[in-house]
VOMIFI-28761 format. One record per atom (N, C-alpha, C): x, y, z; residue in one letter. Coordinates in steps of 0.05 Angstrom, whole numbers, padded with zeros to 5 digits, always signed. Each point is the difference from the previous one (the first is absolute). Layout:
<nodes>
XYZa;...
</nodes>
This chain:
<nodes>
-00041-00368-00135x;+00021+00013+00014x;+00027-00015-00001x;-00005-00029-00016x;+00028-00022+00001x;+00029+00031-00010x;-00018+00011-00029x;+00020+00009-00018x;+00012+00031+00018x;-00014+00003+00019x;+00010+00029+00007x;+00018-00012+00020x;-00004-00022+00026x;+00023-00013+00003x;+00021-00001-00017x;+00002-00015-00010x;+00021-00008-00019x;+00021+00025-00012x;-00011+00011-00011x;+00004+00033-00014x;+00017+00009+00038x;-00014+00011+00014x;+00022-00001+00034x;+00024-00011-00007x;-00011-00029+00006x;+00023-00013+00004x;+00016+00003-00015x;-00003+00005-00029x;+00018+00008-00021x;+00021+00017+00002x;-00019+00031+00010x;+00015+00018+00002x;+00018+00005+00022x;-00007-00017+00037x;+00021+00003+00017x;+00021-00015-00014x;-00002-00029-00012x;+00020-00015-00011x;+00019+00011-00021x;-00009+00030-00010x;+00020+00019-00019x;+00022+00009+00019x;-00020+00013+00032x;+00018+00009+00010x;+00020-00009+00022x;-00009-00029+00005x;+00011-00017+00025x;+00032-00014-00029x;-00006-00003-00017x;+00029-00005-00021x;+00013+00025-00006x;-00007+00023+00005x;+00016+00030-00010x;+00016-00002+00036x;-00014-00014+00018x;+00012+00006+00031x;+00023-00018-00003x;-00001-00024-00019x;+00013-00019+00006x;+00021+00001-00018x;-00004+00006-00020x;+00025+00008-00018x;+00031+00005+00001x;-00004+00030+00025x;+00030-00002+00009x;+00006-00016+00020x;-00014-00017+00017x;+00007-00024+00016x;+00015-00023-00023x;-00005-00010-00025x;+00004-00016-00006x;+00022+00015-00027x;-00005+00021+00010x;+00028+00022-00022x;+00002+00000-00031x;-00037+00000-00007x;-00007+00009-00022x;+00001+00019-00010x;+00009+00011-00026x;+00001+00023-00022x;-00023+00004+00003x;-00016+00015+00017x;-00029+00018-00008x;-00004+00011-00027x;+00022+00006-00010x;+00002+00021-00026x;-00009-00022-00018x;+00022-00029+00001x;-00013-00019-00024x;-00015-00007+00006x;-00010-00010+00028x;-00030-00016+00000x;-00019+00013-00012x;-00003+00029+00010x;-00024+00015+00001x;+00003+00005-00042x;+00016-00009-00015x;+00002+00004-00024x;-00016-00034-00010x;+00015-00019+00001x;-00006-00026-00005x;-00036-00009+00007x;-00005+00018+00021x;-00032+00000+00020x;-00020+00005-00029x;+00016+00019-00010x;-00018+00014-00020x;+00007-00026-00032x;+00009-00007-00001x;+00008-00021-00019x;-00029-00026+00002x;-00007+00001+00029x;-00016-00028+00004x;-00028+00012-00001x;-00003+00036-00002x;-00031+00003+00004x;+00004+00002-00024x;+00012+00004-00027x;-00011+00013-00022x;-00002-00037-00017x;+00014-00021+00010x;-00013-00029-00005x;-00027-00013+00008x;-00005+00010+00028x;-00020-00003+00021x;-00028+00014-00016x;+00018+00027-00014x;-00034+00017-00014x;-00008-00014-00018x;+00025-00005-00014x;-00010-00019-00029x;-00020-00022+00011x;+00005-00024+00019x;-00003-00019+00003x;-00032-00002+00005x;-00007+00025+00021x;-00020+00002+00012x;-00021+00021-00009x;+00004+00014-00003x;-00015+00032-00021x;+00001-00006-00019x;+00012-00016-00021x;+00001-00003-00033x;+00002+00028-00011x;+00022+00018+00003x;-00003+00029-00008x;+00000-00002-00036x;-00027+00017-00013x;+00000+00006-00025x;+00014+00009-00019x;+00030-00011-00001x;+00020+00019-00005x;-00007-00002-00030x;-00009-00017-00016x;+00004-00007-00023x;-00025+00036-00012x;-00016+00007+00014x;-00022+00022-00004x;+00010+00024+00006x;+00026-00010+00016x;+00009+00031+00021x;+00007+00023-00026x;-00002+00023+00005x;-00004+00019-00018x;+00022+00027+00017x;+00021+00009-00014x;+00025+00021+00024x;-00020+00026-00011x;-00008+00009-00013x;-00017+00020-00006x;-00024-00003+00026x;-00007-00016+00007x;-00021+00004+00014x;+00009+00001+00030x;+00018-00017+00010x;+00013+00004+00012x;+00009+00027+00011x;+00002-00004+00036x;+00011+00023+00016x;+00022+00000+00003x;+00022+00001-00019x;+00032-00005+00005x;+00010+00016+00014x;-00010+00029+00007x;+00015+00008+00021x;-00005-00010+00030x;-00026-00004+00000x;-00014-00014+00032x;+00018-00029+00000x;-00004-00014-00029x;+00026-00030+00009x;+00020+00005+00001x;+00011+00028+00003x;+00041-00004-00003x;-00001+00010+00028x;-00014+00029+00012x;+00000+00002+00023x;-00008-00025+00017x;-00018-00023+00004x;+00000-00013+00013x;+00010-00019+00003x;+00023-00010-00033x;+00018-00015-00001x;+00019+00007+00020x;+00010+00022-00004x;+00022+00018+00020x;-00004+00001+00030x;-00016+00001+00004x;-00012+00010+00033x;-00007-00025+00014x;-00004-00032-00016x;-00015-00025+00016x;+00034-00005+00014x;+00018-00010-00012x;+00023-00010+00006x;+00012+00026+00025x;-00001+00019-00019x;+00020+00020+00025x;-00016+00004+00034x;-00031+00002-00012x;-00009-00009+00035x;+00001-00022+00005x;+00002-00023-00009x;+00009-00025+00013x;+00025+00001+00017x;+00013+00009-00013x;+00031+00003+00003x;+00006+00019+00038x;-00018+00013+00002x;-00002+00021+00010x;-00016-00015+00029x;-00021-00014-00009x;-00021-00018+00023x;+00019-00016+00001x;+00014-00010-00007x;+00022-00028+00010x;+00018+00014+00021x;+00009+00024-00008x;+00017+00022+00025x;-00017+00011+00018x;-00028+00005+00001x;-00017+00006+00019x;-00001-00026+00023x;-00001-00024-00009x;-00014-00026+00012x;+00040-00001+00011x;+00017+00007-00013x;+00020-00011+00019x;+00009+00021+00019x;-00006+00027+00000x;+00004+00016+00021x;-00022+00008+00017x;-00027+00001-00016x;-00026+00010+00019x;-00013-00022+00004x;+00001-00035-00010x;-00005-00015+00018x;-00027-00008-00017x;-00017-00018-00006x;-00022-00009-00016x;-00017+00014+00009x;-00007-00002+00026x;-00025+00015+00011x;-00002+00039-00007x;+00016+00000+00003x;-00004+00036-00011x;+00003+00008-00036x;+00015-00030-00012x;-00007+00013-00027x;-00025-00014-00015x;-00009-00026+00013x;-00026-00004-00003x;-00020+00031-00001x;-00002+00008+00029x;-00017+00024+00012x;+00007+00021-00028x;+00028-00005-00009x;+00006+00029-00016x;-00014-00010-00031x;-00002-00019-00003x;+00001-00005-00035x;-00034-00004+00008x;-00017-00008+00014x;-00025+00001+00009x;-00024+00019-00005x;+00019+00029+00013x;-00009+00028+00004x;+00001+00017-00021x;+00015-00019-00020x;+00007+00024-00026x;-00030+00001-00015x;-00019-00019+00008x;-00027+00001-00004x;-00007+00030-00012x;+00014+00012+00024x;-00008+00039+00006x;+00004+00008-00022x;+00016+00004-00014x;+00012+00007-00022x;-00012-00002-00023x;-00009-00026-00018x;-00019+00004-00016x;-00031+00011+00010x;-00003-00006+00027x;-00021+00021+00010x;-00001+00032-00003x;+00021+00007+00018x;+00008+00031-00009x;-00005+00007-00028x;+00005-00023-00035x;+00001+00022-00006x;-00024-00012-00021x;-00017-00017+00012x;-00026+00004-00013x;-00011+00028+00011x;+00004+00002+00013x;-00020+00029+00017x;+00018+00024-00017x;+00021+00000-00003x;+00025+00019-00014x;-00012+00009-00023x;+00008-00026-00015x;+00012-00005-00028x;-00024-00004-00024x;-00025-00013+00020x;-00019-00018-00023x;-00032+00006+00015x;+00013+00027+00019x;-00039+00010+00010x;-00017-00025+00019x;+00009-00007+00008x;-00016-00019+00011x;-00010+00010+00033x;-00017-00005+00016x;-00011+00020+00021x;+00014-00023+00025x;+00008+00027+00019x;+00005-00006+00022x;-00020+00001+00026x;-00010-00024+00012x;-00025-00003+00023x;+00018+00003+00017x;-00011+00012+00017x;+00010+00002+00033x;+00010-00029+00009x;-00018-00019-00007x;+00013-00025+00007x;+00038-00011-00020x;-00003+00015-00020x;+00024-00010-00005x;+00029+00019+00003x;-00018+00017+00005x;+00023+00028+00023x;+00013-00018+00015x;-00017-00004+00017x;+00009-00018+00020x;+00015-00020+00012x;-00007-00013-00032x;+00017-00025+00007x;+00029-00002-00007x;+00002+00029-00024x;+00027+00019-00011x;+00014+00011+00026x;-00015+00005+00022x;+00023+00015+00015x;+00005-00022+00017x;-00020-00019+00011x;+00004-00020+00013x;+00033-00016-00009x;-00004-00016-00038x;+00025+00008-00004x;+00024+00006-00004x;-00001+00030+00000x;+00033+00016+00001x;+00006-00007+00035x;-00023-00004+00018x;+00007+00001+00026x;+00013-00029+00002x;-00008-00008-00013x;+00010-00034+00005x;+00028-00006-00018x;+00009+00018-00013x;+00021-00008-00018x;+00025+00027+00016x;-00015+00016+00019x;+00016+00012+00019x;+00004-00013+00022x;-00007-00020+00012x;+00001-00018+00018x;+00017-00021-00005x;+00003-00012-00022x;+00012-00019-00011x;+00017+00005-00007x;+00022+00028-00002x;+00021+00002-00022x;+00018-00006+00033x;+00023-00015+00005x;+00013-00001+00021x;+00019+00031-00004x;-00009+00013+00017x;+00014+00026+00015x;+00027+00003+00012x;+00004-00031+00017x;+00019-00008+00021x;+00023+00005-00018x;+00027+00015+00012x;+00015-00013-00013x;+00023-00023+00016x;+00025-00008-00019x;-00004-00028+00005x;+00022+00000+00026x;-00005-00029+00002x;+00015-00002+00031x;+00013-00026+00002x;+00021-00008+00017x;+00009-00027+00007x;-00031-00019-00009x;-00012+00006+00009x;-00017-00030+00008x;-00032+00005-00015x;+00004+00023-00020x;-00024-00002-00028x;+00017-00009-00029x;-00019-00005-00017x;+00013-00017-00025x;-00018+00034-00019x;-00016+00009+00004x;-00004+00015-00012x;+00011+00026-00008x;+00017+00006-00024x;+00014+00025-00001x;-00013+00023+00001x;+00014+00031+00010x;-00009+00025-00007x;-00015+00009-00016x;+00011-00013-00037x;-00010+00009-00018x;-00020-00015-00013x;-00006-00023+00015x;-00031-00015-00005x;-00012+00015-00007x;-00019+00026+00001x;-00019+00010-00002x;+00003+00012-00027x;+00019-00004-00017x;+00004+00014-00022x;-00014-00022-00017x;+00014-00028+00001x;-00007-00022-00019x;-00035-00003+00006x;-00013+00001+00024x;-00016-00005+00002x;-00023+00028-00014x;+00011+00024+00003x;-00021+00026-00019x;+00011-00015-00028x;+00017-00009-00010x;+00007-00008-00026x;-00015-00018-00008x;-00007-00027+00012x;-00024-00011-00004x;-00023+00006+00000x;-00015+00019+00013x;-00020+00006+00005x;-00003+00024-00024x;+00016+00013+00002x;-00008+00020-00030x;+00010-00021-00031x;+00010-00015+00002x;+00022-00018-00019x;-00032-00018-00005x;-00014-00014+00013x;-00027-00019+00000x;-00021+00014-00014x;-00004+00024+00018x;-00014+00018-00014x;-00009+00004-00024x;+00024+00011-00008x;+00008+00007-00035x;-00006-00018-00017x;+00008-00032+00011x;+00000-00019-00016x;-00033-00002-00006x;-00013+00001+00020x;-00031-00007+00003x;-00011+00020-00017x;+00003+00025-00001x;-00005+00008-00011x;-00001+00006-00038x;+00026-00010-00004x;+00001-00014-00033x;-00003-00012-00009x;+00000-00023+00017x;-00023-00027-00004x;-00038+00006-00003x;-00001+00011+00016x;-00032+00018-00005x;+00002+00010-00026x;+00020+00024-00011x;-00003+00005-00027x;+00004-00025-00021x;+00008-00020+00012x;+00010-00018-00019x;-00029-00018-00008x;-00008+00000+00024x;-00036-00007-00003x;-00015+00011-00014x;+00000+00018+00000x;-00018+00021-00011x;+00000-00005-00036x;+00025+00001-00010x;+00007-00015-00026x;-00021-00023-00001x;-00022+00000-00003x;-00010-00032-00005x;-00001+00000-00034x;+00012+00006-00016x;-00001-00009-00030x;+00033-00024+00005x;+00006+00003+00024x;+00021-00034+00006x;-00007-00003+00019x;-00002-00026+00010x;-00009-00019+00021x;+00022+00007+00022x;-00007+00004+00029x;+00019-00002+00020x;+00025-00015+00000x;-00006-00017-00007x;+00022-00023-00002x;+00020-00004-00018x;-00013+00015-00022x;+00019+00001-00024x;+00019+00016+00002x;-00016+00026+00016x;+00028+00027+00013x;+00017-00008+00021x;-00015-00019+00018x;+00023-00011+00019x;+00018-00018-00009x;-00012-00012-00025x;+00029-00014-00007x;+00020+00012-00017x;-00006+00019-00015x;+00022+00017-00008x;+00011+00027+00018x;-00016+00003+00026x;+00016+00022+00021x;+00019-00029+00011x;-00007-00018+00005x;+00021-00017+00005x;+00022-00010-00016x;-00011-00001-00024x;+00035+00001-00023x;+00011+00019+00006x;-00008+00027-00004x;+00017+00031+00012x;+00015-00011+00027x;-00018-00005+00027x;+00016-00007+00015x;+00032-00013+00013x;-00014-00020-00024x;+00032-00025-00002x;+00018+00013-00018x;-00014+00009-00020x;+00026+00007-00028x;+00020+00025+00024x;-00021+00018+00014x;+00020+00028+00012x;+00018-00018+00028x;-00009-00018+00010x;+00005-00005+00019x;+00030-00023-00008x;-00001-00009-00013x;+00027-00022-00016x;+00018+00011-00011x;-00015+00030-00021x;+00019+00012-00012x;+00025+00012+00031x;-00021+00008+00015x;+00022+00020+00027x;+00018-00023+00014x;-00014-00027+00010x;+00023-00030-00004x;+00022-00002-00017x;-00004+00006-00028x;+00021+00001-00011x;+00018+00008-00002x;-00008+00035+00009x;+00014+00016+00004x;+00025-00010+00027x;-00013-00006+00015x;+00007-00011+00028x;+00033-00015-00009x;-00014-00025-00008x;+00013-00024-00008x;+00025+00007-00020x;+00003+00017-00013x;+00019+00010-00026x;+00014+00020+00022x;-00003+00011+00020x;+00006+00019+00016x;+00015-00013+00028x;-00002-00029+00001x;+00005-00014+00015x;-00010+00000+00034x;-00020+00014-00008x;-00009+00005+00029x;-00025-00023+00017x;-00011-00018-00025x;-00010-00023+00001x;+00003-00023-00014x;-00013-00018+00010x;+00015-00020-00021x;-00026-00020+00001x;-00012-00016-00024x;-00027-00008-00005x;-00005-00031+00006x;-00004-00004+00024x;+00000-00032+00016x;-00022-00009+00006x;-00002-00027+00000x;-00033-00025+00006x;-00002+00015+00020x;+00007+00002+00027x;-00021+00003+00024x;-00014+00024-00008x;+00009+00017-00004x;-00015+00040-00008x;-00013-00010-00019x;-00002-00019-00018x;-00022-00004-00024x;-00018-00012+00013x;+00004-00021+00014x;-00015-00017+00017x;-00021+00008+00014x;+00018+00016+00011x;-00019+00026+00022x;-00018+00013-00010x;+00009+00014-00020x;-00016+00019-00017x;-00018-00015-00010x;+00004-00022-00011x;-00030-00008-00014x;-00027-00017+00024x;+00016-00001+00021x;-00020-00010+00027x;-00008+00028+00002x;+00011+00022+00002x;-00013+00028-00003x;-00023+00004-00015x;+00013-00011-00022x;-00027+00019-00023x;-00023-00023+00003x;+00006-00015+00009x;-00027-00025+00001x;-00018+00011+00020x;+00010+00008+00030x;-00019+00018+00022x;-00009+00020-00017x;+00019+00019-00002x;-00014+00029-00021x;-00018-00012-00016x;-00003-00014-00015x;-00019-00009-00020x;-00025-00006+00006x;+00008-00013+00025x;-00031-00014+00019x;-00001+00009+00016x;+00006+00031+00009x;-00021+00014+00007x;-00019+00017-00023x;+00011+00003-00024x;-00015+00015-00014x;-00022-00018-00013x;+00011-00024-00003x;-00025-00024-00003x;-00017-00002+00007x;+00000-00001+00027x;-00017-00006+00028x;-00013+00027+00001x;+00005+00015-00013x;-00007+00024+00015x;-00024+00008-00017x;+00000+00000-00033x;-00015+00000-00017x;-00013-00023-00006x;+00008-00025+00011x;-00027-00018+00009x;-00019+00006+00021x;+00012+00008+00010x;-00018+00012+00030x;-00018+00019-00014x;+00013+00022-00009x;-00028+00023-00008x;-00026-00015-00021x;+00015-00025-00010x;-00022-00017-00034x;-00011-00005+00026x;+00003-00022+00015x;-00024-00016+00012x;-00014+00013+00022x;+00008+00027+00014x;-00016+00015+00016x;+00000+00031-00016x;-00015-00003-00027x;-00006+00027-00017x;-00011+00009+00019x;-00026-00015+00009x;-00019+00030+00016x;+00014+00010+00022x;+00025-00005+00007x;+00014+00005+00033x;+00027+00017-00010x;+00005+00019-00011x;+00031+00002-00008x;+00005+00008+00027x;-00015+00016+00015x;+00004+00015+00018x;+00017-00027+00026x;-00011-00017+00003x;-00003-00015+00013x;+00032-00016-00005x;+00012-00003-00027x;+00020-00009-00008x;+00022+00016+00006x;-00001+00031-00004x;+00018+00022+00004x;+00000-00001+00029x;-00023+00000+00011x;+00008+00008+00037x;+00013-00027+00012x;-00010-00026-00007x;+00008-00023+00003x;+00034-00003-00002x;+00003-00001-00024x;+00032+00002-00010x;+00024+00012+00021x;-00011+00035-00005x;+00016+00021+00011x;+00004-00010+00037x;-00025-00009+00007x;+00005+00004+00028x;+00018-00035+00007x;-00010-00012-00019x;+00005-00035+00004x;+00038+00014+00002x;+00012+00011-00026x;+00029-00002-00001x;+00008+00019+00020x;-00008+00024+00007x;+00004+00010+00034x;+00006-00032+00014x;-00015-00001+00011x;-00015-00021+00020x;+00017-00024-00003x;+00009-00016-00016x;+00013-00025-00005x;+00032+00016+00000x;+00007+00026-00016x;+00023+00007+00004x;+00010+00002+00019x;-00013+00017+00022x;+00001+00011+00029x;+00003-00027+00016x;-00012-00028-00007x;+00013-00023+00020x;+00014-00006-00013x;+00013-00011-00023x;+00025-00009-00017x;+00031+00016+00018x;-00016+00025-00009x;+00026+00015+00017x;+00011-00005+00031x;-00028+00001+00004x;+00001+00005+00037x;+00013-00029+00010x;-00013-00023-00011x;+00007-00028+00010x;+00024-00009-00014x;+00008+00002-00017x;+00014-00013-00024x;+00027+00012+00001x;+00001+00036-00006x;+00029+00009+00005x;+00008+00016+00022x;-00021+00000+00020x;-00007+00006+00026x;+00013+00037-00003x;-00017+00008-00020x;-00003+00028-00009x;-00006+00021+00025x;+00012+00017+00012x;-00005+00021+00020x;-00026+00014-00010x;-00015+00007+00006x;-00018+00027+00002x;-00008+00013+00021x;+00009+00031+00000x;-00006+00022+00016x;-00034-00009+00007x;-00009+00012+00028x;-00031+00004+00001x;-00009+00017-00022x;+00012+00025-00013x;-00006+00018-00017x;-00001-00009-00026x;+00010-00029-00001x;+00009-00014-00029x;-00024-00018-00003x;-00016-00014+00023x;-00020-00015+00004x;-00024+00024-00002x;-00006+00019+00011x;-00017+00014-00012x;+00003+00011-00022x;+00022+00003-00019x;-00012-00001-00027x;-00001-00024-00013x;+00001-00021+00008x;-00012-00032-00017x;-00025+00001-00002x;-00007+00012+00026x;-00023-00001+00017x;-00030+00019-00018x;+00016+00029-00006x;-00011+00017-00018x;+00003-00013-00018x;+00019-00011-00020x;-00008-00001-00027x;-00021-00023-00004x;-00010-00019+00019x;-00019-00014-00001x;-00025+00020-00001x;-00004+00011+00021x;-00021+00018+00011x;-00001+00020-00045x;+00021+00001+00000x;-00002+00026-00021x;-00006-00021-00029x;+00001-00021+00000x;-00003-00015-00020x;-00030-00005+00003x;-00007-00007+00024x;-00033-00003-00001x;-00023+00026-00007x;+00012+00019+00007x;-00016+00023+00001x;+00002+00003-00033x;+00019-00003-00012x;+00001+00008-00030x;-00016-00018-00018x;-00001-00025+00009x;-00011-00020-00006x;-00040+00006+00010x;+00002+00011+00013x;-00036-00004+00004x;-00005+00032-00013x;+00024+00021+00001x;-00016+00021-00010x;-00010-00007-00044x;
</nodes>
């Protein structure tokens, strides 16, 4: 269980530096570009990706350009969730998008729906209706009106991603790793080229701290996905046990990060959906 720790801790530490960013008046746009610079070194270093075997014919180039496109722009997007809706609700939101590649195994790929995993589906939407802050804003809340937009953006935005990564699995004539390290070249090449754009446009300008930042970024991002796929090698017979572990650990560590740390408001209605998506993560997990 060291690695499913770790992999947590990984992932609140993505989002406790996306909180901290505009405190210390970081370019999100370059970090979250440069972030991607240190995982596609980090893949090499650690995965040894087969590039010398890699084959573009065999290859899913439309599944790696879409997911090239879509990793950076929901980053981009969870960095504006975590500074208007606050860690604890876009934790809950990027968490729950679970649903989503669920929905469309049952959809898309036939797979059977048990009453037990009904359940834990409405359980949920009920919990990601609890969690979206409703309030709008006031003298003495930090949470804006249109929070609830960034936060369905993540949650359908996570989704999607999960879901092309599944097709990207499915490809086994290339090794996982070998696709993640070339969805991660896509990443950086789209995400530097739009910097450039920036920078020639004068609307940014390319400095040590935002590099700095960004590559203490991509080091957490990295080690959670490390930790995370160590966790499933050394507890094969438990995935179940890794997935419910994980999901509820980054709830759970998020929800105090927030609460103690940036002394985050939540509605009673906002604590019962933390509250559900625990409850809705377990039920999915035992069905």
């Amino acid at each position: 269980m060291l690695y499913v720790f770790l992999s947590i801790c990984c992932s609140v530490i993505v989002s406790i530096l996306l909180k901290l960013a505009r405190r210390y008046q970081i370019d999100i746009f370059q970090a979250i570009t440069w972030n991607y610079s240190m995982a596609i070194l980090l893949t090499w270093l650690f995965f040894k990706p087969q590039v010398q075997t890699f084959s573009f014919s065999q290859a899913p180039l439309g599944i790696y350009i879409a997911v090239g496109i879509l990793l950076p722009l929901i980053f981009w997007i969870m960095a504006a969730s975590v500074r208007v809706a606050g860690i604890v609700r876009t934790d809950v939101a990027q968490r729950l998008s679970l649903f989503i590649p669920l929905l469309a195994s049952f959809l898309l790929f036939g797979d059977h729906l048990n009453t037990l995993k009904a359940i834990g589906i409405i359980i949920g939407f009920a919990a990601i209706l609890c969690s979206i802050p409703w309030q709008k804003q006031t003298a003495n809340r930090k949470v804006l009106s249109n929070a609830w937009i960034y936060l369905l953006i993540v949650f359908f935005g996570f989704g999607a991603i999960d879901i092309l990564f599944k097709k990207v699995a499915a490809f086994t004539a290339i090794p996982y790793t070998t696709s993640l390290f070339f969805i991660y070249l896509l990443a950086f090449a789209i995400s530097f080229i739009s910097l450039l754009v920036k920078v020639f446009t004068k609307q940014s300008r390319i400095k040590w701290p935002h590099l700095m930042f960004g590559w203490i970024l991509g080091v957490a991002n990295f080690g959670n996905i490390l930790f995370y796929l160590k966790a499933h090698t050394a507890l094969s017979k438990s995935p179940s046990t890794v997935f419910s572990a994980m999901n509820i650990g980054v709830i759970a560590l998020g929800t105090l990060v927030g609460l103690v740390v940036f002394n985050e408001r939540l509605s009673i209605l906002n604590k019962i959906g933390v509250a559900l998506a625990v409850v809705a993560i377990v039920v999915i997990t035992v069905s």
